[in-house]
C-alpha positions as CSV (number, residue, x, y, z in Angstrom):
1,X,101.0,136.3,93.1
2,X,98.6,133.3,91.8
3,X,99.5,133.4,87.8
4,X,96.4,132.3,85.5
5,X,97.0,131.3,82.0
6,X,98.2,134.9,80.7
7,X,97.1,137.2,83.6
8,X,98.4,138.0,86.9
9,X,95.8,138.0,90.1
10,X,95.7,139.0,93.6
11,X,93.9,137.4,96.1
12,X,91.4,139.5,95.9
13,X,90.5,139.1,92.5
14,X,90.3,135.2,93.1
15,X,86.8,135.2,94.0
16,X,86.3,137.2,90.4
17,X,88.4,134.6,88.4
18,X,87.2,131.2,90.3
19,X,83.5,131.0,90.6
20,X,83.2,129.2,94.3
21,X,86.5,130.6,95.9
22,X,85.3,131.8,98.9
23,X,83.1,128.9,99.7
24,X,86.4,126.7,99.5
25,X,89.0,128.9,100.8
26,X,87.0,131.8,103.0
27,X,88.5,129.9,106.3
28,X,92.4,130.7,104.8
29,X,91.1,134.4,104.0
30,X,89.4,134.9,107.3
31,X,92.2,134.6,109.3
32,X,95.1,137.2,110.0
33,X,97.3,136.2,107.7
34,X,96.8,134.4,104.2
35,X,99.3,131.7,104.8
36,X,97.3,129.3,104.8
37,X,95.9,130.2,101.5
38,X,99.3,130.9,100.0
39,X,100.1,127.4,100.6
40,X,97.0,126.1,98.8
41,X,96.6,128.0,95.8
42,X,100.1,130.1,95.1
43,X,101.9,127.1,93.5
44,X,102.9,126.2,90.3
45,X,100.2,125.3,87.6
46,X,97.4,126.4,90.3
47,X,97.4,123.0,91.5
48,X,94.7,122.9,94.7
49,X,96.3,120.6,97.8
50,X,95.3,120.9,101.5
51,X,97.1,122.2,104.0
52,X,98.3,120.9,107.9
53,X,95.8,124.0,109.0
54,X,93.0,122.6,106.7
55,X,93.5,119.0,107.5
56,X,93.3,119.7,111.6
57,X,90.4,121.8,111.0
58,X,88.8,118.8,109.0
59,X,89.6,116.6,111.9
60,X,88.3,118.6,114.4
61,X,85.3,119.2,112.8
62,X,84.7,115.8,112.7
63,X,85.5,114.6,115.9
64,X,83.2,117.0,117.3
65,X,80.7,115.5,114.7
66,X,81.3,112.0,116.1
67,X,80.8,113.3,120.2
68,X,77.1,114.4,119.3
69,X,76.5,111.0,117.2
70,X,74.7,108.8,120.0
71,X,75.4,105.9,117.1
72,X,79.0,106.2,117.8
73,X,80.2,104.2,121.1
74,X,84.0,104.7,120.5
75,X,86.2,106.7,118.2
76,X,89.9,107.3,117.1
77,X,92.2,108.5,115.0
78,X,94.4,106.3,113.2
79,X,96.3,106.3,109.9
80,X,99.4,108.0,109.3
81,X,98.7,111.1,111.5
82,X,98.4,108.9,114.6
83,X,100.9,109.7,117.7
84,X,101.4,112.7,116.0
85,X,103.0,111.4,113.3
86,X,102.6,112.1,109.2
87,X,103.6,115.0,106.9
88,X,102.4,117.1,104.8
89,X,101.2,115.2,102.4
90,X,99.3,112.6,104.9
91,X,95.7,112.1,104.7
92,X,93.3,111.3,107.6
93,X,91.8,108.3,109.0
94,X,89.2,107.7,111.7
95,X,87.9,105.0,112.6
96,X,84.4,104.6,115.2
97,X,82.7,101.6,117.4
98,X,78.5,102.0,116.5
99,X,76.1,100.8,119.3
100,X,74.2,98.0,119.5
101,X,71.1,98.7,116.9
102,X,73.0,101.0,114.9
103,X,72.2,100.5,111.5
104,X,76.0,101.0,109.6
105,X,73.7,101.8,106.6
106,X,72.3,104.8,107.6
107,X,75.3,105.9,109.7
108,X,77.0,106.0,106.4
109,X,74.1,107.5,104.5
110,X,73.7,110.4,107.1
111,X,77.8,110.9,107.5
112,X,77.7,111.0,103.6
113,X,75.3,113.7,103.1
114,X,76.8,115.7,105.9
115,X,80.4,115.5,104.4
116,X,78.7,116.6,101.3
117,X,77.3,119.5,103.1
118,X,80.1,120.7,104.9
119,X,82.9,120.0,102.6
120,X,81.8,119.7,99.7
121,X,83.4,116.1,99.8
122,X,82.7,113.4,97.3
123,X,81.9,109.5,97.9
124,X,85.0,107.6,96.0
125,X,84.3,104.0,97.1
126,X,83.7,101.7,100.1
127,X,85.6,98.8,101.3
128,X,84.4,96.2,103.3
129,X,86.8,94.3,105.7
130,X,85.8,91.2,108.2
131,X,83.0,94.0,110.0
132,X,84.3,96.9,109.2
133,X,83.4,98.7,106.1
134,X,85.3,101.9,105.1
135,X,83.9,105.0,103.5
136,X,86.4,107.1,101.1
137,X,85.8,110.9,100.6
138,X,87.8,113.3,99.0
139,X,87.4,117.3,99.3
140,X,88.2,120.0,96.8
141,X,91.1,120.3,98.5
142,X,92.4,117.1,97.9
143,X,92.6,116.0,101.0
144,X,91.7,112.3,101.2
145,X,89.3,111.2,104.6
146,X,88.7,107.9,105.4
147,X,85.7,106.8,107.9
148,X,85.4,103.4,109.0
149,X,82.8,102.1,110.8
150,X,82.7,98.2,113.3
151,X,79.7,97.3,115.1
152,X,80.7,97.3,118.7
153,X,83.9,98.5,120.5
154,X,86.1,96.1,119.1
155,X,87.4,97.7,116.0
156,X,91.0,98.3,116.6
157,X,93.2,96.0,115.3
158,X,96.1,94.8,117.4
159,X,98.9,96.4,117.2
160,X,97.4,99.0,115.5
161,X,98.7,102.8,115.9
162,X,95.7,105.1,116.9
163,X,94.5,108.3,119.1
164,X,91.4,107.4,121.1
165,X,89.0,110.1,120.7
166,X,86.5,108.6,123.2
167,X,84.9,105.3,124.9
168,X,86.0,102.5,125.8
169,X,87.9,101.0,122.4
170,X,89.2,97.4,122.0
171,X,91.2,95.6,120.2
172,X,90.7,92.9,117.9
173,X,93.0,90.1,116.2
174,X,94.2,91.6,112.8
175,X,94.0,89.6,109.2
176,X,96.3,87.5,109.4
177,X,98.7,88.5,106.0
178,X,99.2,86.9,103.3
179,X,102.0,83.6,103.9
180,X,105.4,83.5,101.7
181,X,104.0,80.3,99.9
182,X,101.2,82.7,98.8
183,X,102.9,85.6,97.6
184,X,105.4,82.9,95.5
185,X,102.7,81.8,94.1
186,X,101.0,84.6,93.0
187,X,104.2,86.1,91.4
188,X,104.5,82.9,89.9
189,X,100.8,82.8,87.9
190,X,101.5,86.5,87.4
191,X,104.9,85.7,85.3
192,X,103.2,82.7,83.6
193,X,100.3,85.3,82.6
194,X,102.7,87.7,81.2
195,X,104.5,85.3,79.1
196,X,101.4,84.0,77.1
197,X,100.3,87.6,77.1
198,X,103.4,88.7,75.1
199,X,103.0,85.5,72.9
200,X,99.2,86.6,71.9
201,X,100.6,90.0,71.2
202,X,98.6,91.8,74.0
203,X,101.5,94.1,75.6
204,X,99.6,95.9,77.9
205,X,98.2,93.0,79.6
206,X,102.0,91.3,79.7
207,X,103.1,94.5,81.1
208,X,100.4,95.1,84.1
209,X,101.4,90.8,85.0
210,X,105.3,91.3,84.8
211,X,104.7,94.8,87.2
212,X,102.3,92.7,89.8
213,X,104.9,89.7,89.9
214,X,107.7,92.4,90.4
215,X,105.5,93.8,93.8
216,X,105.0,90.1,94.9
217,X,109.0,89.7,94.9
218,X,109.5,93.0,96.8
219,X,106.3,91.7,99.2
220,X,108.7,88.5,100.0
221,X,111.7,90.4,100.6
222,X,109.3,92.9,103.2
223,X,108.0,89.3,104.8
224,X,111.7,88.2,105.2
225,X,112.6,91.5,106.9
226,X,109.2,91.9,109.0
227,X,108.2,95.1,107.5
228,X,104.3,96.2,106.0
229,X,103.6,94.4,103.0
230,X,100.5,96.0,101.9
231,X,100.2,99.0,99.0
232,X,104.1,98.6,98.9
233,X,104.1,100.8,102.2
234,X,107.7,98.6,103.3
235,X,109.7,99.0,99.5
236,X,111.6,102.0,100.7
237,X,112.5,100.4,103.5
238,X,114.2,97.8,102.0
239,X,117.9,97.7,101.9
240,X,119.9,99.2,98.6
241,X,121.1,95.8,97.7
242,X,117.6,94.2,97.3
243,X,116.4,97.1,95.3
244,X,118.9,97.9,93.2
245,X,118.6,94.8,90.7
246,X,114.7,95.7,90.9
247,X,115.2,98.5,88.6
248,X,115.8,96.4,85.8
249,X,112.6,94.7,86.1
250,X,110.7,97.6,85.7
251,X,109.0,97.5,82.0
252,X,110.0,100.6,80.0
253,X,108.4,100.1,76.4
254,X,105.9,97.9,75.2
255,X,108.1,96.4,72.8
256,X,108.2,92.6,72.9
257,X,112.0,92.6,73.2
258,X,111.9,95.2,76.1
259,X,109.1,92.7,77.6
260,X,111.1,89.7,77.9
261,X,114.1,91.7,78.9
262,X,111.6,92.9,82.1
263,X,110.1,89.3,82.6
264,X,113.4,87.8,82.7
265,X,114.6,90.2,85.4
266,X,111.3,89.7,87.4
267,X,112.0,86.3,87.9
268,X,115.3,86.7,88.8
269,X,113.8,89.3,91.7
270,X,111.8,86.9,92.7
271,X,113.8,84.1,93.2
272,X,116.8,86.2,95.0
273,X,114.5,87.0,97.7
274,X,112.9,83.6,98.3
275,X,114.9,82.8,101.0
276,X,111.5,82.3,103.3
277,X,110.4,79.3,100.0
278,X,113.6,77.8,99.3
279,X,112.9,74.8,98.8
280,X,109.5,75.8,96.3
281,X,112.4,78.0,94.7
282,X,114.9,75.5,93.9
283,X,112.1,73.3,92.8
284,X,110.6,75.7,89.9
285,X,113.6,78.2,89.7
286,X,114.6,76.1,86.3
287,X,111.4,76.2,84.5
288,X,111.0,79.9,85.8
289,X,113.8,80.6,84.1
290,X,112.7,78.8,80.5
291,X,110.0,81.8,80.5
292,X,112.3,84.5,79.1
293,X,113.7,82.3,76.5
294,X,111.5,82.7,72.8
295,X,111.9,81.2,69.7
């Protein structure tokens, strides 16, 4: 039973107690069973989270949106879900070659609207990348879908993991990612930033610096080890060892004590697993150090 504030419904009073239910959820109801449903809305606190079911249906729905596109020279799906991969919780990703002419401006302005229509889905943000830009949505679901859109054919990156939906798709070089001098070097500014932000008494500021020098450090030891770098997607996969001490560096008050405490274990992180900048290490390790120490 789906539990709301003080009262108890049944499915079929949903439609009476949430105005819109059967626009978001009358798939779930019209099939056989109400698994699918279940699985949305009868959890804890009501919260509202796609299903597999849901997803696939999304999917399909818009591949078969993208087939009658004559904009759209190649397709696939990529992301998570690729190979037939991803969990529950995955979102979905597809990716599409336009034509020769195609405007990307009103592709996106005419796949917007039509997400709108259909799902109800809202515009978060774009990002632009080298050709590609990439157009987030997300439904009432929660389901996250990410559209990205390359002039041409070439629009997968090598060694990229995809399902290709249709033409002729080919690869491209990738970004190249980010060196090991880089990523020192950014952890270093970062912990130089949070010690003058802790000495001008603005805590939050120290505290967002000492958390992005802490990711840098976990970046190096993912370069070292040749796993994904980016939005922290290799941390798990790092050995105990290496994340173990990384627990210290995490900042759990705002309090200046608690501050340097973090800072000082942050460049400690960083300077264990700079085996791929040793000599750049050894050469600033000594006046890293000097941060954590205040008069």
């Amino acid at each position: 039973m789906l539990r709301t504030r003080n009262e108890e419904a049944s499915l079929e009073d949903c439609p009476r107690i949430f105005p819109g239910f059967l626009d978001l959820f009358g798939p779930c109801l019209a099939s056989p069973s109400h698994a699918g449903l279940y699985e949305t809305v009868g959890r804890e606190r009501d919260i509202v989270m796609f299903t597999v079911e849901e997803r696939d249906r999304v999917r399909n729905r818009l591949v078969q949106m993208s087939h009658a596109d004559p904009r759209l020279v190649a397709g696939a799906l990529v992301g998570s879900t690729a190979g037939g991969q991803g969990d529950r919780w995955s979102d979905l990703d597809l990716t599409f070659g336009l034509a020769d002419g195609a405007a990307v401006d009103d592709v996106l302005a005419d796949w917007t609207v039509r997400l709108a229509n259909e799902f109800q889905a809202v515009h978060i943000f774009d990002l632009p990348h080298l050709s590609t830009i990439y157009r987030v949505f997300l439904l009432p679901n929660n389901l996250q879908v990410d559209l990205s859109f390359t002039p041409g054919n070439k629009f997968l990156a090598k060694g990229l993991k995809y399902d290709l939906l249709f033409g002729n798709a080919l690869e491209r070089d990738p970004a190249k990612p980010a060196s090991a001098e880089q990523t020192f070097g950014l952890a270093v500014v970062y912990l130089l930033h949070a010690h003058a932000c802790i000495a001008r008494g603005r805590m939050w500021e120290a505290e967002y610096c000492i958390s992005a020098a802490r990711d840098q450090a976990l970046m190096l030891a993912c370069l070292h080890r040749s796993l994904k770098t980016s939005y922290g997607r290799g941390f798990d996969d790092l050995p105990r060892e290496i994340l173990q001490p990384v627990t210290g560096a995490l900042v759990g008050s705002l309090e200046k004590t608690e501050l340097i405490q973090a800072l000082g274990r942050s460049v400690e992180v960083l300077l264990q697993n700079s085996q791929d900048v040793s000599g750049l290490a050894g050469r600033l390790g000594p006046q890293l150090r000097e941060l954590k120490s205040y008069q």
